[in-house]
C-alpha positions as a LaTeX table, in Angstrom:
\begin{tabular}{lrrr}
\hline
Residue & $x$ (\AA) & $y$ (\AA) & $z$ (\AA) \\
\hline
Unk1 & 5.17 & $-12.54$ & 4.59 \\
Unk2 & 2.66 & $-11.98$ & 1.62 \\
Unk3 & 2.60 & $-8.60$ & 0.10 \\
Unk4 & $-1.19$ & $-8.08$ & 1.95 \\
Unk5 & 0.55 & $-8.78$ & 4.83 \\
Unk6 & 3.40 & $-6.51$ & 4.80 \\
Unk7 & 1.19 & $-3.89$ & 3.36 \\
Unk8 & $-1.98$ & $-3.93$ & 5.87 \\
Unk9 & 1.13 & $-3.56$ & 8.26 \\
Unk10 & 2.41 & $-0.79$ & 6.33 \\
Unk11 & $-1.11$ & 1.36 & 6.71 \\
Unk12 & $-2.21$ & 0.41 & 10.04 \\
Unk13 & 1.39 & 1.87 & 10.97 \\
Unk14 & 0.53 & 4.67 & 9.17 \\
Unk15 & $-2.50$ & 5.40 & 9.79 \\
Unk16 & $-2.08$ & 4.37 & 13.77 \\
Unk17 & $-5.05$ & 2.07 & 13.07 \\
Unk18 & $-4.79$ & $-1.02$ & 16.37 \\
Unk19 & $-5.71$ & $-4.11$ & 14.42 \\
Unk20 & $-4.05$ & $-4.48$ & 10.46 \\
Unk21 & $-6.34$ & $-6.99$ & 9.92 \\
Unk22 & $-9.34$ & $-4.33$ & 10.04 \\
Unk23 & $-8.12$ & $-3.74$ & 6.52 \\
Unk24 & $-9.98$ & $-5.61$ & 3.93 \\
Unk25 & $-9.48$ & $-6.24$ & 0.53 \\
Unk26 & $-12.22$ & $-3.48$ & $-0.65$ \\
Unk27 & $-10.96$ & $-1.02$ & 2.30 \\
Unk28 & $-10.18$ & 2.48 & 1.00 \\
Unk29 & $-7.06$ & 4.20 & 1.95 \\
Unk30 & $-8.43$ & 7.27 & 2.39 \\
Unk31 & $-11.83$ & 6.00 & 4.14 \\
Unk32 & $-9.70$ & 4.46 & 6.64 \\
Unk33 & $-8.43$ & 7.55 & 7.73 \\
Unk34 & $-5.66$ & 8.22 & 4.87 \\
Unk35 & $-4.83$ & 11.70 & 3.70 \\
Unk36 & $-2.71$ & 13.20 & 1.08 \\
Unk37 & 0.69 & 13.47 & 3.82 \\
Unk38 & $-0.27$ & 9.90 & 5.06 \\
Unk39 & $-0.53$ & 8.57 & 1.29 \\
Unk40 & 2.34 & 10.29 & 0.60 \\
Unk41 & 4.34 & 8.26 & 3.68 \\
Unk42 & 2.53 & 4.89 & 2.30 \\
Unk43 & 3.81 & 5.82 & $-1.11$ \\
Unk44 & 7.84 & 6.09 & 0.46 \\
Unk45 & 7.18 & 2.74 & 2.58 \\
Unk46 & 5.81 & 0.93 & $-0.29$ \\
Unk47 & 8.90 & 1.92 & $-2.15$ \\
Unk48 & 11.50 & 0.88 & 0.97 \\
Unk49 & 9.74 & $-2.40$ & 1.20 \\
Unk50 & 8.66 & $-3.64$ & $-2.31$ \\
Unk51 & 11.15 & $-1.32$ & $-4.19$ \\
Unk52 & 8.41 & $-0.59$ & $-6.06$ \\
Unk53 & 7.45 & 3.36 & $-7.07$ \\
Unk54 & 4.16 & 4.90 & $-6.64$ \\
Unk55 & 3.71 & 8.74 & $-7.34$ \\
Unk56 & 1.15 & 10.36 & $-5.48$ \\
Unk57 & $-1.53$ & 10.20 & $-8.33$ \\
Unk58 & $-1.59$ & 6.69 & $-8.84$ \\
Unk59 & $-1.72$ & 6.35 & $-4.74$ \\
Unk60 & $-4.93$ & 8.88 & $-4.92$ \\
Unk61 & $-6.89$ & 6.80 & $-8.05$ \\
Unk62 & $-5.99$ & 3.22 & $-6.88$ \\
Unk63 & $-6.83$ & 4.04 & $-3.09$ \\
Unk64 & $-8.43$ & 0.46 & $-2.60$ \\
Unk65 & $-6.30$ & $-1.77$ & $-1.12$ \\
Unk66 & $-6.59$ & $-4.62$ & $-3.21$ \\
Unk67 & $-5.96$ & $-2.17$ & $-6.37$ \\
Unk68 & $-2.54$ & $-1.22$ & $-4.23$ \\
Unk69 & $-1.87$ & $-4.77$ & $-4.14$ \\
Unk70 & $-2.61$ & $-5.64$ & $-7.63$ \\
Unk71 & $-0.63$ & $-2.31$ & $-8.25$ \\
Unk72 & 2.88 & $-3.69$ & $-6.29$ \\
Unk73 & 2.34 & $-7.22$ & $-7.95$ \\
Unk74 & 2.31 & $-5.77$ & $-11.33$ \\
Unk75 & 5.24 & $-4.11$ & $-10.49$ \\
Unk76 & 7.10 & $-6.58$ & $-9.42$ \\
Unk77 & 6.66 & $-9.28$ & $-12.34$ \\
Unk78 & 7.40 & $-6.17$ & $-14.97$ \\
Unk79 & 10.75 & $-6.51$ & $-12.61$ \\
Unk80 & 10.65 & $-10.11$ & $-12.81$ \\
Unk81 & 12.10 & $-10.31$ & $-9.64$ \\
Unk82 & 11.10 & $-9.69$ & $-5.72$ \\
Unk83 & 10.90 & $-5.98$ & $-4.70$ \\
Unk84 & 11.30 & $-7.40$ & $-1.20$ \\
\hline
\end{tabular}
């Protein structure tokens, strides 16, 4: 599973949204219904899945999805290995 995959799953759980796949690259977090104790949830699910750590500020500024995405990728090759 690609890390759009895992993480549209991640937010629709979240969020309690029916379909993932309503989540599109330029979604916004917080315009799909995100707050700051839902971000904050995202933040600790990104971190069990990816092992990858996002504070609450960067979760705030980078609330696009594909900027999340981007964010977890960069992440991970700085790791140079899989966070999953």
């Amino acid at each position: 599973m690609s890390i759009e995959e895992k993480l549209k799953e991640i937010i629709a759980d979240v969020l309690e949204l029916d379909d993932p796949n309503i989540i599109q690259k330029d979604s916004d977090f917080f315009e799909l219904g995100g707050n700051s104790l839902t971000a904050m949830i995202v933040a600790e699910q990104i971190k069990d899945t990816f092992g990858c750590e996002l504070d609450f500020t960067e979760m705030y500024e980078s609330a696009g999805f594909d900027s999340l995405v981007n964010m977890i990728s960069d992440s991970m090759a700085v790791r140079k290995e899989p966070c999953a």
